[in-house]
C-alpha positions as CSV (number, residue, x, y, z in Angstrom):
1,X,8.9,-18.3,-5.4
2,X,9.5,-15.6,-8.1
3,X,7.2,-15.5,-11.3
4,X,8.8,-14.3,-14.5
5,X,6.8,-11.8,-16.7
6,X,6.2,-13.1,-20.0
7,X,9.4,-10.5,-21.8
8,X,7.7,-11.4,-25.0
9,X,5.2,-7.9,-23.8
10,X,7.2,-4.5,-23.0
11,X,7.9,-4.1,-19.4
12,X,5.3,-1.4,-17.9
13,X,6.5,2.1,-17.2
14,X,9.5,1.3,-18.8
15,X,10.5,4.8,-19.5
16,X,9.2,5.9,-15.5
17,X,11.9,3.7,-14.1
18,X,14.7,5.0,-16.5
19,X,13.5,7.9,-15.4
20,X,13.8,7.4,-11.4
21,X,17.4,5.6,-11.7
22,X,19.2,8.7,-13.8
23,X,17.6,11.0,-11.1
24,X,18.5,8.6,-8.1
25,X,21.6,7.4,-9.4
26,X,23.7,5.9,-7.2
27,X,21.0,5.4,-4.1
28,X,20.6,1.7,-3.8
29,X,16.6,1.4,-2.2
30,X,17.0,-1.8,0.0
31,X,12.7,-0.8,0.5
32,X,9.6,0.9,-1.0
33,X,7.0,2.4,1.1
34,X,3.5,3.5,-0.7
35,X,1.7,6.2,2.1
36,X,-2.6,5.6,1.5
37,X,-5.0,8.4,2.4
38,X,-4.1,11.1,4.5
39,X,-0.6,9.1,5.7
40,X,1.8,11.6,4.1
41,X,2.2,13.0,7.3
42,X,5.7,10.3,7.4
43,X,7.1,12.2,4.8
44,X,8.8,14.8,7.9
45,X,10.6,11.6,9.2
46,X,12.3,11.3,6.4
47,X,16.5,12.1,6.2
48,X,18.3,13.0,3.5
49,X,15.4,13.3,1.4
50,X,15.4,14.0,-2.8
51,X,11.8,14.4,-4.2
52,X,10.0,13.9,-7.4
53,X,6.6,15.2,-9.2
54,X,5.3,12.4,-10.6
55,X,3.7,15.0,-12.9
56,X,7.4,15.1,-14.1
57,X,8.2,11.6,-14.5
58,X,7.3,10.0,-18.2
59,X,4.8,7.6,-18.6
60,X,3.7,7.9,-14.7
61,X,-0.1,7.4,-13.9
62,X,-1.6,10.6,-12.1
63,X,-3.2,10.4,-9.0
64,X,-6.2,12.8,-8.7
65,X,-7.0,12.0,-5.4
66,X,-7.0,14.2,-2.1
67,X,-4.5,13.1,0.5
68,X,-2.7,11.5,-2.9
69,X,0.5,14.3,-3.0
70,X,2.1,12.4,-6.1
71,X,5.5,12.4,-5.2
72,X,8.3,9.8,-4.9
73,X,11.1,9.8,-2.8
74,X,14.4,8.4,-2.0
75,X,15.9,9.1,1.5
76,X,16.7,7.3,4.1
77,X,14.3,6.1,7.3
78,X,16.8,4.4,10.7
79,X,19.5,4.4,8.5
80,X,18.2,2.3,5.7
81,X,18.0,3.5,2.0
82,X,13.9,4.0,1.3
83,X,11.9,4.9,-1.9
84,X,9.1,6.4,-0.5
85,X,5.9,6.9,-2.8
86,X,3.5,9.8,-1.5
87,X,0.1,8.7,-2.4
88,X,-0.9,6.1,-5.2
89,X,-3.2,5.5,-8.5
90,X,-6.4,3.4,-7.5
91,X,-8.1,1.3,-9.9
92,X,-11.3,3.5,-10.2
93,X,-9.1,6.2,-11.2
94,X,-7.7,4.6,-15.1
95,X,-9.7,1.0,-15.0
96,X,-6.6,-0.5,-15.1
97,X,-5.0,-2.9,-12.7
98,X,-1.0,-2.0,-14.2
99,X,-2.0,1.6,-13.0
100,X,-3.1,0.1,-9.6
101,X,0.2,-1.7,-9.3
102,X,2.4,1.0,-10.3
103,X,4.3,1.4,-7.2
104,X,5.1,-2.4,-7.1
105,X,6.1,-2.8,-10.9
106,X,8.3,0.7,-10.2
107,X,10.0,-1.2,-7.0
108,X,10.5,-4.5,-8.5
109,X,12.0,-3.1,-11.9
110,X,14.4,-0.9,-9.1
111,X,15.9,-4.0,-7.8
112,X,13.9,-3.3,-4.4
113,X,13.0,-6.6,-2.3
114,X,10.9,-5.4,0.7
115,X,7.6,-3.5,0.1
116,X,5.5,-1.8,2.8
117,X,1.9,-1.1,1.5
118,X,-0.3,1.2,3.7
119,X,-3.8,2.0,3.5
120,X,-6.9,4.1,5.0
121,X,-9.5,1.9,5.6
122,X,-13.1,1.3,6.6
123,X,-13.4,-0.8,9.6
124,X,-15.5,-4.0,9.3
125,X,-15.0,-5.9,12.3
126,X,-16.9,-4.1,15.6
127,X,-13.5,-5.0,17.5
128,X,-11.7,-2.6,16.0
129,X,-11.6,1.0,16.6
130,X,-11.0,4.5,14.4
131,X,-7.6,5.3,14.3
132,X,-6.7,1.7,15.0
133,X,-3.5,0.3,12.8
134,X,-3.8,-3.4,11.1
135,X,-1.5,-5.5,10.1
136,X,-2.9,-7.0,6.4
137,X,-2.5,-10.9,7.4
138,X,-4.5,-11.8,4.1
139,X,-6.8,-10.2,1.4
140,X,-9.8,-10.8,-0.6
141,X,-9.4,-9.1,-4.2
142,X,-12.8,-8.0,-4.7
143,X,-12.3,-6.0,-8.2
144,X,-12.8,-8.7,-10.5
145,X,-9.4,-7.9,-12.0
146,X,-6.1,-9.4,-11.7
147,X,-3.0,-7.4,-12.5
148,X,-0.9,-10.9,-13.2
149,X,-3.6,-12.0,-15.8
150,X,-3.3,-8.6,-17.3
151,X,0.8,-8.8,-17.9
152,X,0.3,-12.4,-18.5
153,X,2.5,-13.9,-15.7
154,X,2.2,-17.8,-15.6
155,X,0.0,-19.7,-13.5
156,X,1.6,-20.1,-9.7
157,X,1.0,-19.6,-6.2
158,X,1.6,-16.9,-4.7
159,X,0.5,-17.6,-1.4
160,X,1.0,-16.0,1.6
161,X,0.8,-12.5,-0.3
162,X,1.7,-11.3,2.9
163,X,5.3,-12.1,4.4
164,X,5.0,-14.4,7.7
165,X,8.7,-13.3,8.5
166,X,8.2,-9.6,8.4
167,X,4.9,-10.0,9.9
168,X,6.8,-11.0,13.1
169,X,9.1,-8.3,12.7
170,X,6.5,-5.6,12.0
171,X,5.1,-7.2,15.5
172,X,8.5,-7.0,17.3
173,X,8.4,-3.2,16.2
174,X,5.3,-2.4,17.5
175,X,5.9,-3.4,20.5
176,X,9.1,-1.3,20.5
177,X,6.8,1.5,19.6
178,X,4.5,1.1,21.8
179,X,1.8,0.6,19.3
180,X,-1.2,-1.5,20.1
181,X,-1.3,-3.5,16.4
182,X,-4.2,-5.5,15.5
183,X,-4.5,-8.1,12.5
184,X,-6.8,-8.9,9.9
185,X,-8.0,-9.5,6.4
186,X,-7.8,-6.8,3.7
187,X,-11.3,-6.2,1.2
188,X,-10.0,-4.6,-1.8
189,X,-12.7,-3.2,-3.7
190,X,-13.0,-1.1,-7.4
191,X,-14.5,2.1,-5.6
192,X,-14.9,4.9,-5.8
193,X,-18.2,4.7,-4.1
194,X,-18.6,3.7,-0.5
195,X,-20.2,0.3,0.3
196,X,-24.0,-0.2,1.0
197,X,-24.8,-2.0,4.4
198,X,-25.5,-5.2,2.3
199,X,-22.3,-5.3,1.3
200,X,-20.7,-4.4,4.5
201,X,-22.9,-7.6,6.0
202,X,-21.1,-9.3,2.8
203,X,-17.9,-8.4,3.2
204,X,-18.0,-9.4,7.2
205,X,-19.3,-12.7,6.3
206,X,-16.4,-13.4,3.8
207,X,-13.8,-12.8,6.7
208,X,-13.1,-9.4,6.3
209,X,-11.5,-7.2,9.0
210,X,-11.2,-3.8,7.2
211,X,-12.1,-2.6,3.4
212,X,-10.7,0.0,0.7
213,X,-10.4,0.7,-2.7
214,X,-6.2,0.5,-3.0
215,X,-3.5,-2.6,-1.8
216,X,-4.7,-5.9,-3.8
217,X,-3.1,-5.5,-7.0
218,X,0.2,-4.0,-5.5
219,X,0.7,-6.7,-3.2
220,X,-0.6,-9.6,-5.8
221,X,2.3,-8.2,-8.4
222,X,5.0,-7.3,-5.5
223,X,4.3,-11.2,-4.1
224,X,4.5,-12.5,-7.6
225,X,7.8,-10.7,-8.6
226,X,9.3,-12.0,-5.3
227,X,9.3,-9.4,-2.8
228,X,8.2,-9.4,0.8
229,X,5.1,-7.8,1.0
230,X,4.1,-5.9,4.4
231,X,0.7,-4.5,4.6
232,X,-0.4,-1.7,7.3
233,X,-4.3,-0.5,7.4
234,X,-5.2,3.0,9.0
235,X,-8.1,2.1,10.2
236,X,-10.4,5.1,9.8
237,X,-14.1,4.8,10.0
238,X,-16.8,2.2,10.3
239,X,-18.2,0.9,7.4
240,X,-21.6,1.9,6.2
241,X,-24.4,0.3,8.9
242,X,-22.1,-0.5,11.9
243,X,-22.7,2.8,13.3
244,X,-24.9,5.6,11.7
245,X,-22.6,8.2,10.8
246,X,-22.3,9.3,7.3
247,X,-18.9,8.4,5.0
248,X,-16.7,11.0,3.9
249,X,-13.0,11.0,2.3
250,X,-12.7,14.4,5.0
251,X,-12.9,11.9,8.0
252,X,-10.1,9.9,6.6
253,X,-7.7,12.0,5.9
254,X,-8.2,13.7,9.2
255,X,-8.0,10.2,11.1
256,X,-5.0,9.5,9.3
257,X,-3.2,13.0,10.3
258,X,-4.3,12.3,13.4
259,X,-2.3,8.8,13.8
260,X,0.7,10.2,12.3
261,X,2.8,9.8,15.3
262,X,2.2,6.4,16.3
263,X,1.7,5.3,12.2
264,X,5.5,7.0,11.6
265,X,6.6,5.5,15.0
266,X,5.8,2.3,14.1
267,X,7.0,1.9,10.4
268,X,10.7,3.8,11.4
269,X,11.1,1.0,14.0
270,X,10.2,-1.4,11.5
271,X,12.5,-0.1,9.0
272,X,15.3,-0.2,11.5
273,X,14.7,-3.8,12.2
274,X,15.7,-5.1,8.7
């Protein structure tokens, strides 16, 4: 069920959306994509493509993170309309969860219903291997922050986050694709730092399939607002004490550019199932 923000507050990036409808004028984005860490490699897939700086765009957040290209895009994926937004603003980046949320608020205020949200992550259950893709079932918002308390949205529920329908057709697609896609719970954490093996014993005994810095707040707001929400985890690495390799934002960007085939497979068959 949609949640109305409170209009009595000025809606957020007011001016970046006014901005991204005179410049995409006339394109009507049926849905949003947001590409995490080292995932911008689906950016060649893309037809009919028009491009954005968000350097240029007023009142956008900057992303300062590598593997974060800061563009947005309209063009069109299996014949669907897309907005397609090349990297993403994580909390640690601003302390602020509106910044966090960006793409979600930008997609919502666009009129677009369906949002795909897609991740690197560290992999906390043993099951699961690098380069693995997860479907987000569920997540546990580990920040301390909530975006809907922040724009003062009324108390609701907003659960399942995570659309059961297009779970089943993200499925459907996969198996189209010939992608081997596991399921799980989401751990989104503030970062930037890596977790400590504590936590990683923490975060396992919570329920937690894979963790990252990025996801919760977009997918809280997006749910909230009324879209669909479809979550997609690169899984990159294991987390700090299941193996004894050392962490480094280098090994997942490279994992991610090394999935890029079956990752872009999976989310045009997908698209072209809506």
């Amino acid at each position: 069920m949609e949640m109305k923000i409170d209009r009595s507050i000025e809606i957020p990036f007011e001016e970046s959306i006014g901005y991204l409808r005179e410049n995409f004028a006339g394109k009507a984005h049926e849905i949003a994509v947001v590409l995490g860490s080292g995932l911008g490699g689906f950016t060649r897939h893309l037809d009919e493509k028009e491009s954005l700086s968000t350097t240029d765009i007023p009142g956008y957040p900057r992303s300062t993170v590598i593997g974060h290209s800061g563009r947005i895009m309209s063009a069109r994926v299996a014949g669907r309309r897309v907005l397609v937004f090349s990297g993403r603003v994580h909390y640690y980046e601003s302390a602020s969860t509106l910044h966090a949320a960006v793409t979600a608020i930008v997609s919502h205020f666009l009129g677009i219903k369906v949002i795909v949200l897609t991740n690197a992550a560290g992999i906390l259950n043993e099951t699961f291997y690098p380069g693995d893709l997860m479907l987000v079932k569920d997540q546990l918002n580990l920040t301390s922050r909530n975006v809907l308390a922040d724009l003062h949205f009324p108390v609701g529920n907003v659960n399942p986050i995570y659309s059961e329908p297009m779970a089943g057709l993200m499925y459907e697609a996969s198996e189209r694709a010939g992608v081997n896609l596991k399921g799980g719970t989401y751990v989104g954490l503030t970062g930037p730092s890596y977790e400590t093996p504590a936590e990683v014993r923490m975060y396992r005994a919570l329920g937690g399939d894979a963790v990252g810095m990025s996801t919760v707040h977009e997918a809280l707001y997006a749910r909230a607002a009324g879209m669909d929400v479809v979550g997609i985890s690169c899984l990159t690495n294991y987390s700090t004490g299941i193996t004894s390799g050392k962490l480094s934002h280098a090994e997942v960007t490279e994992i991610g550019a090394r999935v890029d085939t079956k990752f872009s497979g999976l989310l045009t068959a997908f698209i072209g199932s809506l």
